[in-house]
C-alpha positions as CSV (number, residue, x, y, z in Angstrom):
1,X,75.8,62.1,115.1
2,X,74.5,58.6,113.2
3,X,78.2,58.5,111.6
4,X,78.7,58.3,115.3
5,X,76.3,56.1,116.5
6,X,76.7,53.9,113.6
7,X,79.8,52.3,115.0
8,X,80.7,49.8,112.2
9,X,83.1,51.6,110.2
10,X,87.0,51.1,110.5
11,X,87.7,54.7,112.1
12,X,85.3,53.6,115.1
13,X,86.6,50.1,115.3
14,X,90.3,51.8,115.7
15,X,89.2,54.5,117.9
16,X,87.8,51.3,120.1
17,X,90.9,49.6,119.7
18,X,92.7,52.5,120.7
19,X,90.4,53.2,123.4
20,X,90.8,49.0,124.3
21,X,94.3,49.3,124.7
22,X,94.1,52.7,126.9
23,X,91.7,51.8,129.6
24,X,91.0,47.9,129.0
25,X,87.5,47.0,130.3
26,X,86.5,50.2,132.0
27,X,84.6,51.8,129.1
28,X,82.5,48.4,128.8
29,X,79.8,49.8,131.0
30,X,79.3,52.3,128.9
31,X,77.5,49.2,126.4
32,X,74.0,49.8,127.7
33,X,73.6,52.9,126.9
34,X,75.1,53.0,123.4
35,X,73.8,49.4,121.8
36,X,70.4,50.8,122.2
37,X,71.4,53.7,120.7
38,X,73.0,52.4,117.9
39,X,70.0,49.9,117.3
40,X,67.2,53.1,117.7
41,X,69.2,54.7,114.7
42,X,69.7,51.6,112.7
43,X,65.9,50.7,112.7
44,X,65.0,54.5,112.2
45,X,66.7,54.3,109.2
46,X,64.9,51.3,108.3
47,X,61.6,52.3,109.0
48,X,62.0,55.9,107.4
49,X,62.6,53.9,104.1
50,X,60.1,50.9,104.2
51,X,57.3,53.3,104.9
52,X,57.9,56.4,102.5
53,X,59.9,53.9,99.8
54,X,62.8,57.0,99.5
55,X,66.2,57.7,101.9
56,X,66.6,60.3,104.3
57,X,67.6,62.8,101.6
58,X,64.5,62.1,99.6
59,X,62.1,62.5,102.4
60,X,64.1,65.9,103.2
61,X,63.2,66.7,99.6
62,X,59.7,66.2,100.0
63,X,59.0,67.5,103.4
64,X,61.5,70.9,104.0
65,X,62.8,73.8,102.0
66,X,65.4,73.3,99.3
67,X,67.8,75.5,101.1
68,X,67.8,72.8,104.6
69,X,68.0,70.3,102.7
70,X,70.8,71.3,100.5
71,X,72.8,72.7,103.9
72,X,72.5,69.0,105.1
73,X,73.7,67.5,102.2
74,X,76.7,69.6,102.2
75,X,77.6,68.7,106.0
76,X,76.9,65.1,105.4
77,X,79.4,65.0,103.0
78,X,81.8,66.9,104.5
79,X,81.5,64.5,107.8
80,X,81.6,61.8,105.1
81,X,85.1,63.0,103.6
82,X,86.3,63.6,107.5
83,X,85.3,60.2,108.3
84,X,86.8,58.3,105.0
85,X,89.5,60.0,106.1
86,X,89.9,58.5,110.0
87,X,89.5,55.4,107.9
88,X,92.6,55.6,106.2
89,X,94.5,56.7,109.0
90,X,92.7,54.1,111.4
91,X,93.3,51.2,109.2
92,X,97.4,50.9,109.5
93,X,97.1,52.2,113.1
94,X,95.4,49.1,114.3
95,X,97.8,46.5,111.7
96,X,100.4,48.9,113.7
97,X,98.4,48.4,117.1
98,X,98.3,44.4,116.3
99,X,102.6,44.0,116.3
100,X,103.8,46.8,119.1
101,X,102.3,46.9,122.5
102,X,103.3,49.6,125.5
103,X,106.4,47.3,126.4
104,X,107.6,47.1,122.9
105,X,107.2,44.8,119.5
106,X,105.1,41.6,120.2
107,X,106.4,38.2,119.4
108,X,103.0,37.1,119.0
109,X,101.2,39.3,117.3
110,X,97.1,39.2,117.9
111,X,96.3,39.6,114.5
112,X,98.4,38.4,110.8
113,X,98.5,40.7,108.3
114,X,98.8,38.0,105.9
């Protein structure tokens, strides 16, 4: 869910690009609801370490039972791996995205690789 919300990484930026290209500016109104949202987790984050001085895992640590907090861990990282994953994949799909439209290979691309 924050991995989600984040929306700064390169697997969200070519699912956007992706999403761009698919349905043009007809997902835009979907901005108020999830700039807010992204912004509520960004300064939750924030706040959770100005105010106890330790990350989300360390205030886990302190405040719940080994076994949660070791469960939590173990799905963060395996939605960590998943996502580094979309990354790779994401990256050349948008240089890919960038030379070949619907109608065929661009002649001006929108974006140099070089």
């Amino acid at each position: 869910m924050v991995t989600g919300a984040s929306d700064d990484d390169p697997s969200g930026i070519g699912t956007y690009a992706m999403a761009g290209t698919s349905f043009g500016y007809a997902t835009l109104r979907t901005a108020w609801l999830t700039i807010p949202l992204v912004a509520s987790i960004q300064f939750t984050c924030t706040k959770i370490g100005m105010v106890s001085g330790h990350g989300i895992a360390g205030v886990l640590r302190d405040h719940y039972p080994r076994a949660l907090l070791s469960t939590i861990v173990e799905a963060l990282m395996v939605a960590n791996t998943l996502n580094a994953g979309t990354d790779i994949l994401a990256s050349p799909q948008g240089l890919i995205s960038s030379f070949w439209s619907h109608s065929g290979p661009s002649s001006f691309p929108s974006a140099s690789p070089l």
